[in-house]
N, C-alpha and C positions, 0 to 999 in steps of 0.2 A: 616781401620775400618770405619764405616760409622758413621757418627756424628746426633745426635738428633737434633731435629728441635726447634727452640726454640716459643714459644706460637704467634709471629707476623709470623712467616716465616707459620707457620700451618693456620694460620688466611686468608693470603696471598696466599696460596695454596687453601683455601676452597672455594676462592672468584673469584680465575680462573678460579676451578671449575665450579661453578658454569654459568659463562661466556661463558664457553664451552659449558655445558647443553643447555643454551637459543639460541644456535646458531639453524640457520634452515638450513636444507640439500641443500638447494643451497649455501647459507652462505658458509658452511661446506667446500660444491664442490670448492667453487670459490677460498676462501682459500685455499686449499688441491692443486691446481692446477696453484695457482701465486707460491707457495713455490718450495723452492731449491730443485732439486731430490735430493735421498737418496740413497745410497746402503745399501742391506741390505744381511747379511750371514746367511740362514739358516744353523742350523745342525738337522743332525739326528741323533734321540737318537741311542746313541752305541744296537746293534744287539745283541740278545738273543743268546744264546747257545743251540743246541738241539743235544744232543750222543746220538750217534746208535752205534750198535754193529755188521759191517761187519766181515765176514772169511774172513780168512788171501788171501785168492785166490781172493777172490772179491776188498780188500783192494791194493792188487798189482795192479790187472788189472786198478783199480782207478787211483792208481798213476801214472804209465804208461798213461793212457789214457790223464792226466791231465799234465803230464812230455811233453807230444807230443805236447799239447796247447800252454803249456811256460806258466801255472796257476799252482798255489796248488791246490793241491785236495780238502779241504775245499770250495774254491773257485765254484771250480766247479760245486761240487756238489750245491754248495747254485744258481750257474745260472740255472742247472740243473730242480732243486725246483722250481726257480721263472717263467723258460721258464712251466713247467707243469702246474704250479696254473694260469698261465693266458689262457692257453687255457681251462681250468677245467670254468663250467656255476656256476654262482653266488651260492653260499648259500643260500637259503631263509629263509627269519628271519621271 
């Protein structure tokens, strides 16, 4: 559980703060660029759920098709989706 800060530790945070504010974008640069690399993990948010409702003949031939890959048919279907929407032209907003 994470511990509260006690009124110097917050004081001492606001004043770093603030330190960092007054920096100028070379400042910034040049520090950002002596410092240690970093790795960093992105994740992606866990994936939506979308049911459809296939016939049972359509739902074979899936999994067969998707059986022949050496994928679930989940799977595939979702490359499936993704290979289509990127050749589909932008939405405009």
């Amino acid at each position: 559980m994470a511990q509260k800060l006690t009124a110097a530790q917050r004081r001492a945070l606001k004043q770093e703060a603030v330190g960092w504010d007054e920096l100028s974008d070379e400042d910034f640069a040049r520090l950002f660029s002596e410092g240690p690399p970093v790795r960093v993990r992105v994740r992606r948010p866990p994936p939506k759920a979308l049911t459809i409702a296939l016939d049972e003949q359509t739902l074979n031939r899936l999994k067969r098709v998707a059986r022949h890959k050496q994928v679930r048919a989940r799977h595939l279907v979702a490359i499936w989706i993704a290979e289509h929407l990127s050749q589909e032209r932008p939405a405009e907003k």
